[in-house]
C-alpha positions in Angstrom: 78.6 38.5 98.5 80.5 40.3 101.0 82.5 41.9 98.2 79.8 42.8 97.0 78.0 44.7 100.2 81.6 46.4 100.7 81.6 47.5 97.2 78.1 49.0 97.7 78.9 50.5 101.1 82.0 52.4 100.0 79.9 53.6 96.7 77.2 54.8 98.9 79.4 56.7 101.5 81.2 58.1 98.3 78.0 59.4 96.7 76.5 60.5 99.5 79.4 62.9 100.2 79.4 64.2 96.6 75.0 64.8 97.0 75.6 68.6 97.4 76.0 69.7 94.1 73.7 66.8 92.2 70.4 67.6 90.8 67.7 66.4 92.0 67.4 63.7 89.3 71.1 62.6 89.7 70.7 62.7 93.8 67.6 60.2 92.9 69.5 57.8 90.7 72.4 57.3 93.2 70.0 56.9 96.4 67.4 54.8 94.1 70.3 52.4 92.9 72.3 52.1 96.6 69.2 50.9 98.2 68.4 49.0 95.2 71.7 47.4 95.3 71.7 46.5 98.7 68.1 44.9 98.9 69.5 43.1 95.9 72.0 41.9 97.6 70.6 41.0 100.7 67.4 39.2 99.1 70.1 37.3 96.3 73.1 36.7 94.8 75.7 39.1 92.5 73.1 39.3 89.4 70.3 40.2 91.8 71.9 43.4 93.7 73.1 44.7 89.7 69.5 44.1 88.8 68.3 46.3 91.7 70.7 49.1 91.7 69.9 48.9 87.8 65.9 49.1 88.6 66.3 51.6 91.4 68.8 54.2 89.9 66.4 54.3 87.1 63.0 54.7 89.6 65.2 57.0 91.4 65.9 59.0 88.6 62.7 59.6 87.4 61.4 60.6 90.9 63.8 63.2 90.9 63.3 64.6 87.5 59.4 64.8 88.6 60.4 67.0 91.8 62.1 69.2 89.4 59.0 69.9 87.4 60.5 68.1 84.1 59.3 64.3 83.2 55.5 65.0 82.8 54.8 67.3 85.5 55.7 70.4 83.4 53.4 73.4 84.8 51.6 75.8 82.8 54.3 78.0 81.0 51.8 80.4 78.8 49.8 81.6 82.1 50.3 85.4 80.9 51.1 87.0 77.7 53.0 90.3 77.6 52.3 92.4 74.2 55.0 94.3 74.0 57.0 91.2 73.5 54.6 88.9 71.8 55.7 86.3 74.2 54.1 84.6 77.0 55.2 84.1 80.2 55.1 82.0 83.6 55.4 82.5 87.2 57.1 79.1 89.0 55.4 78.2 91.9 59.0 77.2 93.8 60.6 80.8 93.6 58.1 83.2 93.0 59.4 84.5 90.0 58.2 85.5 86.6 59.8 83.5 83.1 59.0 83.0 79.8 58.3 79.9 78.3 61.9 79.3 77.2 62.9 79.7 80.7 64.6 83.3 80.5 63.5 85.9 83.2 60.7 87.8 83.1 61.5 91.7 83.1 
């Protein structure tokens, strides 16, 4: 067990460090499975912090992916169409900015 808790610490401190250039998908799935590891660990045995770093990267994950508009909370990406193209077009809500639908800029 203490293994265990050490292992998990040291993984956490190293992750943590290496946060600044994750997505946030990937920044999810490390937190979600560190804290999931550790409540494993302090609720059970071995099997029970794998189980909860495995249930909690993955919830983790997901969480993530949502806050980056992907994984079912896609927005509206044919809000405009522009004729000369023939292609529509977006404007994200985060930076302002005008896209079209396959994520190129806007003109």
């Amino acid at each position: 067990m203490r293994i265990v808790g050490t292992l998990i610490a040291s993984t956490a401190m190293l992750a943590m460090a290496a946060c600044t250039s994750m997505t946030p998908s990937e920044q999810g799935a490390v937190s979600g499975a560190v804290i999931g590891g550790a409540a494993g660990a302090l609720l059970g045995d071995d099997e029970a912090a794998l189980a909860g770093a495995a249930v909690g990267g993955a919830a983790g994950w997901y969480l993530g992916c949502r806050n980056e508009g992907r994984c079912g909370a896609v927005e509206n990406r044919r809000q405009h169409y522009d004729q000369r193209s023939g292609r529509y077009y977006f404007q994200d809500s985060r930076s302002g900015h005008y896209f079209y639908e396959n994520g190129q800029p806007y003109p």
